[in-house]
C-alpha positions, 0 to 999 in steps of 0.5 A: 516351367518347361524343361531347358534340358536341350538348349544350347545356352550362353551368358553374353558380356558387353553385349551392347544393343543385341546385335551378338544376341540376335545372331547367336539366338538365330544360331540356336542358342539361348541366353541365359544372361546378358551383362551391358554397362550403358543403361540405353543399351540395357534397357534396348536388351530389355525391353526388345526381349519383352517385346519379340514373341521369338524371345519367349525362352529368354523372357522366362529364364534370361538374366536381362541384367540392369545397367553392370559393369562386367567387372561387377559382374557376379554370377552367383549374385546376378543370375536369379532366372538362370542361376539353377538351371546354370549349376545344374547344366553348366554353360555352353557358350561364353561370348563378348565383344569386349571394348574395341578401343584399347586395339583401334586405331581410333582408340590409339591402340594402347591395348592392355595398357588401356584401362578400357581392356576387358580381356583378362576379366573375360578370361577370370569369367572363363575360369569361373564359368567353364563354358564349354565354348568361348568367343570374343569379338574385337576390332581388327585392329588386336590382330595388328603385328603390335599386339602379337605378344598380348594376342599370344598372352591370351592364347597361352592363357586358355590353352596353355604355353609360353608367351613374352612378359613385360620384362621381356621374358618368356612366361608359361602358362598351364593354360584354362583346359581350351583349343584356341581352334580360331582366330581371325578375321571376318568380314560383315559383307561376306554374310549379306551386310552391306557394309566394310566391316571386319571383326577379328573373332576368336573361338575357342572349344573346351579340351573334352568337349573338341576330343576328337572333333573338328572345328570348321570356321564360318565360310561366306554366305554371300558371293556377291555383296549386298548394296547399300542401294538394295538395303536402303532402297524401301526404306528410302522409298518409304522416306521420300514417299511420305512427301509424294502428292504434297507440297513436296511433291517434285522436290521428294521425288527428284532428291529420291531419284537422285540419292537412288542413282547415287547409289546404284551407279556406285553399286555398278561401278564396283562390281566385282570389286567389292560393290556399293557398300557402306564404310564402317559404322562407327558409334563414337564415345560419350566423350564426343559430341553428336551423332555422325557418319564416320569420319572424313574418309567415311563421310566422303565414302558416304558422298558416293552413295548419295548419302550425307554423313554430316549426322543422323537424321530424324524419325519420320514422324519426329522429322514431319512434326519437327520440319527437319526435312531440309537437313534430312532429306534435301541436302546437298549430299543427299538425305542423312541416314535415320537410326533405324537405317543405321540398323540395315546397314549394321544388319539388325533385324526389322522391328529391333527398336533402339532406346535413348535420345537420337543420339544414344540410339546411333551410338548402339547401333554404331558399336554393334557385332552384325547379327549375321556375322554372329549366327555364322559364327554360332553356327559353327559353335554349335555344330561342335557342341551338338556332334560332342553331345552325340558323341557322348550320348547325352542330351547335355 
C-alpha cells in the first residue's frame, strides 16, 4: 500500500451527492470518509468513486460508508480502509453541510429546535476527532438576526466563551481548543457557478495548528458571472441537435434559437448587475412530490431565460424512447432543464452521474454545496495546514 503520509485528509458528513467532495478533492484533500444518509446519494458517492480514475487514493483507502445517519455514525466502528492511517496521523479537515432546513425560510427556520439540527452532533464529532480544521456549510438563512444566540452557541463551543442559554442566562463555555477564523457568507457565482447561490461557511483552525498563521478567506474567482446562456449552451445545442435533419427539423431549430435568445438577452440586460444567472436550485424533500424548479418566484426567474420550471426533463435517450419531446423540449416556456443540466448549474463536473429514478437524482443534485465554492474554500484550509506543517518541520 503506497505511503498516505503526505495527504491532507478529511472525513465528510452529509456529504450528499459529492459536490463538498468534489471541491475539497480539487482543493488537495483526500477523503478518508464520507457519511451520507439517503441510499441514492450513498451509492452516487459510491459508484462515482469506482468510476473516476482522479479518485484512485479514496478507491484504495475511503470509507465510502452505506447509507448512515451521522448520529449513527462510529469512527472506531466504521472506518475499516481509513481506520489506521487515521489513529496514526489524526484528521486534517472535518467538513459537513449539515441540514439546511431547521435555518431556511423554506424549512420555517425552527433551528435548534428543529430535530432536523446536526450542529451539536458535528460538534461531538469535532471533540471525538480533533481535526485540525473544521468547516460546515448551511443556508444563509443561520446568519439571520434570529439565530444570533445559537450562531454564538456554537462559537463559544469551539473556542470558547459566553453565549445566551435558553432561560436567558449567559453560559460559559471552555470551548473545544479552535479559532472560529470565519463565518460568512459566499456567493456561488462569484467562483463561476452560474447560479444565485450564497451559503453561510463557517471555518474554524485548531488552536496549535493557526499559532502564529493567518487565516485568508476565499476572495472571487470570477469578476464577471457566467450565464446560464454560456453554461447551457452546448448542452442545449446538443438537446435540440438530436432533432436536426429529422421530422423535427424546423421545430428544433426554431424552439433552440428561441431558448438561446431567451437566455442571452437576459444575460445583456444584467450586465453588471449580476448577469443571466440561474435562481437557487432547490432539491426539495421527500415529503413533496416531483421534481421541479423551484418555487413561483424561481419559476418565473427561470421564464426569463427561456427555461421551463414546471419540472425536470427526461434524458436524451429516455426522452427520444419515450416521445416526451412535447414536455421537454417544445413547451411554451421553453425546454425543462435535464438532471445532468441541473448539475452545470450546481457546477458539478462533466461525467459525475446521479443514481435513483429522475426524481432522487434532481433532489441530489438540488441539495448540493457547488464544487467550486468548495475548492476555494479548501484552498484557503490548506494553504494553513501546509504553512503549519512547515512551520513545525514535518510532513504531518
Amino acid at each position: 500500500m503506497a505511503s498516505t503520509e503526505s495527504e491532507f485528509t478529511s472525513i465528510e458528513i452529509c456529504a450528499g451527492a459529492g459536490g463538498q467532495a468534489i471541491g475539497l478533492h480539487e482543493a488537495g484533500f483526500r477523503h478518508l470518509a464520507l457519511v451520507e444518509i439517503d441510499p441514492h446519494a450513498a451509492k452516487t458517492l459510491r459508484d462515482n468513486i469506482e468510476r473516476h480514475g482522479k479518485w484512485d487514493w479514496e478507491r484504495q483507502h475511503c470509507d465510502v460508508l452505506p447509507p448512515t445517519d451521522v448520529n449513527d455514525f462510529n469512527p472506531d466502528e466504521h472506518l475499516v480502509k481509513s481506520g489506521e492511517r487515521l489513529r496514526d496521523h489524526g484528521l486534517d479537515l472535518l467538513a459537513g453541510g449539515v441540514p439546511c432546513p431547521p435555518f431556511s425560510h423554506a424549512g420555517k427556520q425552527l433551528g435548534k429546535d428543529d430535530e432536523r439540527d446536526l450542529f451539536p452532533r458535528m460538534l461531538e464529532l469535532v471533540k471525538d476527532l480533533k481535526p485540525r480544521a473544521v468547516m460546515i456549510e448551511n443556508v444563509r438563512g443561520i446568519m439571520d438576526p434570529k439565530f444570533q444566540d445559537y450562531r454564538q452557541y456554537i462559537v463559544a463551543r469551539l473556542q470558547g466563551g459566553a453565549y445566551r442559554g435558553e432561560d436567558g442566562q449567559e453560559v460559559e463555555e471552555d470551548g473545544l481548543g479552535y479559532i472560529v477564523c470565519k463565518w460568512d457568507v459566499l456567493e456561488a457565482s462569484d467562483f463561476g457557478v452560474p447560479q444565485l447561490r450564497p451559503r453561510a461557511i463557517l471555518v474554524a483552525i485548531r488552536e496549535d495548528v493557526l499559532q502564529g498563521l493567518e487565516y485568508k478567506w476565499p476572495t472571487p474567482t470570477h469578476k464577471d458571472p457566467v450565464s446560464v446562456a454560456d453554461a447551457l449552451g452546448p448542452s442545449m445545442k446538443e438537446r435540440y441537435g438530436r432533432y436536426f435533419g429529422g421530422v423535427h427539423d424546423q421545430r428544433a431549430k426554431d424552439a433552440h434559437d428561441r431558448w438561446l435568445d431567451a437566455a442571452t438577452t437576459r444575460d445583456q440586460e444584467l450586465k453588471g448587475k449580476g448577469g443571466g444567472i440561474a435562481p437557487t436550485l432547490v432539491g426539495g424533500s421527500k415529503k413533496h412530490g416531483g421534481a421541479d424548479l423551484g418555487p413561483s418566484r424561481a419559476k418565473a426567474a427561470w421564464k426569463t431565460l427561456g427555461v421551463s420550471g414546471l419540472g425536470v426533463a427526461n434524458d436524451m435517450d429516455t426522452c427520444a424512447k419515450k416521445g416526451t419531446e412535447d414536455r421537454d423540449l417544445f413547451g411554451p416556456d421553453g425546454p425543462m432543464l435535464t438532471v445532468q443540466q441541473a448539475a452545470i448549474i450546481q457546477g458539478f463536473p462533466d461525467g459525475w452521474e446521479f443514481t435513483g429514478g429522475k426524481t432522487a437524482q434532481y433532489r441530489q443534485v438540488g441539495n448540493a454545496f457547488p464544487p467550486p465554492v468548495a475548492a476555494a474554500v479548501g484552498e484557503s484550509i490548506i494553504k494553513v495546514l501546509k504553512a503549519a506543517r512547515k512551520r513545525d518541520g514535518k510532513k504531518r
